[in-house]
C-alpha positions as CSV (number, residue, x, y, z in Angstrom):
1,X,2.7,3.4,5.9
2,X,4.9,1.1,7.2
3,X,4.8,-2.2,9.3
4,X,5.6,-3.2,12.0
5,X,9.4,-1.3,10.8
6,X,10.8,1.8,9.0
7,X,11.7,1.1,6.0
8,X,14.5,3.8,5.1
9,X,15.7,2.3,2.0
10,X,12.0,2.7,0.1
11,X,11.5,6.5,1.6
12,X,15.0,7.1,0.7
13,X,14.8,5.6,-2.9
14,X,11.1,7.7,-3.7
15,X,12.6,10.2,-1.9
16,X,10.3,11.1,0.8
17,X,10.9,11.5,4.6
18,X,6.9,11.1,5.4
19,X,6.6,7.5,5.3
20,X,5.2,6.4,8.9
21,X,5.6,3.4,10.6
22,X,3.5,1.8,13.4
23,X,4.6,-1.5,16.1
24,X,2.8,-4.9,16.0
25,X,1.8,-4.1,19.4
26,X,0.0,-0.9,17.9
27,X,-1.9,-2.2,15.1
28,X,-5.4,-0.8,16.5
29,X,-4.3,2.3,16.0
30,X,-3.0,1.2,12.8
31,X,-6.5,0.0,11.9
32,X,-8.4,3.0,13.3
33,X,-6.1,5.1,10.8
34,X,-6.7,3.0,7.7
35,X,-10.4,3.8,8.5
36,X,-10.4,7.6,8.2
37,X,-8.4,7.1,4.4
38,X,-10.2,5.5,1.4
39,X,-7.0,3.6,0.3
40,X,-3.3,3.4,1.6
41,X,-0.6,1.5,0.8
42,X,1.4,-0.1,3.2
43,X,4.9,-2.0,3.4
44,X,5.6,-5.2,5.5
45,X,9.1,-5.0,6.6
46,X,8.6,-8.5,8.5
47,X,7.6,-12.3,6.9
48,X,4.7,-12.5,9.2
49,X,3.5,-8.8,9.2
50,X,1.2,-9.3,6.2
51,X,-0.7,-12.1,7.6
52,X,-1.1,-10.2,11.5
53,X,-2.5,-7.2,9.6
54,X,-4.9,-9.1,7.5
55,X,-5.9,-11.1,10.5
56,X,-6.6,-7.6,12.7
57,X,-8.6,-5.9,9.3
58,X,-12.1,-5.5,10.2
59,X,-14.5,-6.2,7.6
60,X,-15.4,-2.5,7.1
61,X,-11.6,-2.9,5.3
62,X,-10.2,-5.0,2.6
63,X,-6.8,-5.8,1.5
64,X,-6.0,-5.4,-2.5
65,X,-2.9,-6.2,-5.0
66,X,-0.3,-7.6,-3.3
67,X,3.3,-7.7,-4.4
68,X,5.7,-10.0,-2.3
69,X,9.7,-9.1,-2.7
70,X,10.9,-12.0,-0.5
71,X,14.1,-13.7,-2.5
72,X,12.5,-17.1,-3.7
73,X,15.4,-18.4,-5.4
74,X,16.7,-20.5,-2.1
75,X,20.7,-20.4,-3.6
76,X,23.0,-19.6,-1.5
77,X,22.9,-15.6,-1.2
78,X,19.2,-16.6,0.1
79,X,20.6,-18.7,3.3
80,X,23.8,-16.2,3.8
81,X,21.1,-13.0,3.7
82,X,17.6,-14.0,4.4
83,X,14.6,-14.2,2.4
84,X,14.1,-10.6,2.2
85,X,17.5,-8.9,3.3
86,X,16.4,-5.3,1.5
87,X,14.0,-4.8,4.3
88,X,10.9,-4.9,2.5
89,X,8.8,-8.1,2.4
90,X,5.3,-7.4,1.0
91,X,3.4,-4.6,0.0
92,X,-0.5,-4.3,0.2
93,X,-3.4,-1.9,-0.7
94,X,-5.7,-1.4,2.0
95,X,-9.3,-0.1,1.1
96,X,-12.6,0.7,2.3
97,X,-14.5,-2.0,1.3
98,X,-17.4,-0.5,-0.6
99,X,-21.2,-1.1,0.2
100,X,-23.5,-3.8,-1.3
C-alpha cells in the first residue's frame, strides 16, 4: 500500500502492477482496510505522511520496523533534489496489535 501517492518506481522495480495507493483525505478508509489484514506494509511517498498515518491508527493497530530513505547527507544534490527525490520517504509495517 501506498500513501498518500503511487509510487511507480517501487512497483516497477519488484515488478508488480498491484501496489495500491490511497489520498490523505481518505485515510479512514485506509484504516478500515489495515483492519481486515493482520500485517501490511505500506510506503510514504510524502515527509509528513508517516506521522498523519500514525496519528489516525487506532489502538486496535500498531506501527512496526520503520525504514526511512530520505537523503540525510544535506550536500548539494540534497538542496538541488529534495530530501527524498526517488519518491519514497518511509516505509512502515502496520499490525494488529495483539491482545493482553
Amino acid at each position: 500500500m501506498c500513501f498518500p501517492r503511487n509510487c511507480d518506481s517501487v512497483g516497477f522495480y519488484l515488478e508488480r502492477a498491484d501496489l495500491r495507493s490511497t489520498r490523505s483525505k481518505f485515510v479512514h478508509l485506509l484504516v478500515a482496510d489495515l483492519l481486515t489484514r493482520p500485517r501490511t506494509v505500506v510506503l510514504f511517498t510524502h515527509r509528513h505522511s508517516l506521522e498523519a498515518l500514525r496519528f489516525a491508527l487506532p489502538p486496535d493497530l500498531q506501527m512496526t520496523p520503520i525504514a526511512s530513505f530520505r537523503n540525510t547527507d544535506g550536500g548539494w544534490l540534497s538542496k538541488l533534489i529534495g530530501d527524498s527525490p526517488w519518491g519514497l520517504c518511509d516505509m512502515a509495517v502496520i499490525e494488529r496489535a495483539t491482545p493482553r
